[in-house]
N, C-alpha and C positions, 0 to 999 in steps of 0.2 A: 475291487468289490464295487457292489453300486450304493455307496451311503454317500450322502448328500449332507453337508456337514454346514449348518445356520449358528454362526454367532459365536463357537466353539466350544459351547458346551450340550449344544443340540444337534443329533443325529436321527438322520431318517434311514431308512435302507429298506431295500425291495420297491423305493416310488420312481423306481428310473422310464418304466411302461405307462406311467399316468401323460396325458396330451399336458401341455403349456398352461391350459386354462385354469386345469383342476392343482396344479401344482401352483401355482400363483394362491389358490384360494386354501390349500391345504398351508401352506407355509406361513400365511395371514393368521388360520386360527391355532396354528402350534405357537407361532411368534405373542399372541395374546393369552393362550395360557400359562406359554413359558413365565411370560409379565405374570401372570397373577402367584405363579408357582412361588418365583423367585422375593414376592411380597408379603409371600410368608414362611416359607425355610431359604434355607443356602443350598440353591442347586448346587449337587458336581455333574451332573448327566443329564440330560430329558433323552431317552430311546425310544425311538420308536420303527415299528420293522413289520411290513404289510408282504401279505403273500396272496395271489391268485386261489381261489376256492373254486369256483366254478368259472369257466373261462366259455366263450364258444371266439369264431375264428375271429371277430372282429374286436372281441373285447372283454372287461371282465363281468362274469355276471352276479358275484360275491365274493367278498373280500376277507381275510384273516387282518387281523390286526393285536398287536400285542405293543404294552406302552410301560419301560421301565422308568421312575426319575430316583434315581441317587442322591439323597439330601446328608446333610449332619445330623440330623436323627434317625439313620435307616433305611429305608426303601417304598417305595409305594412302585405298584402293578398293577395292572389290567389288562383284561383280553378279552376280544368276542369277534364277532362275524357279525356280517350286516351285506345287504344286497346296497346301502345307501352309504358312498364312501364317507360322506362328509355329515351324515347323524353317527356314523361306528363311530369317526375322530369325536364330536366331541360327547357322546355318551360315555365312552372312557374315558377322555381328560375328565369330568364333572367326577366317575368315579374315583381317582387319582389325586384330585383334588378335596375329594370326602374325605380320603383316607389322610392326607394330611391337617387337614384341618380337625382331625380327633385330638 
């Protein structure tokens, strides 16, 4: 499969088509909110799993993204589409983070 596995208890899948640059700067802001996650529950998971929405031949032109974290109290999720990879990532961390901090 194409998951990309940070730290051991962080999984990405579907970012294997993002260039070098964008993956460098996606990995920076999952690894900071993993830090904030883990500051306030006991991660067992951060998932998260991007898929192609609109494509044309050179690239993608909106993205799916769906963001599971498995804690000791239960579950937080999130999901949406966004034409802007890196406001979709952290518009749903922020929501994922709402959700634990209830």
């Amino acid at each position: 499969m194409d998951d990309v596995e940070l730290g051991g208890n962080i999984t990405l899948s579907g970012f294997k088509d993002l260039d070098p640059s964008q993956m460098v700067v996606v990995k920076k802001m999952v690894g900071n909110y993993a830090r904030e996650f883990s500051q306030k529950v006991n991660v067992h998971l951060l998932h998260l799993r991007i898929k192609p929405v609109h494509r044309t031949e050179k690239e993608v032109k909106k993205h799916e993204l769906h963001i599971r974290l498995d804690h000791d109290d239960g579950q937080a999720v999130a999901e949406g589409t966004d034409f802007n990879l890196f406001v979709l990532i952290d518009d749903l961390m922020k929501k994922v983070l709402h959700q634990i901090e209830k």
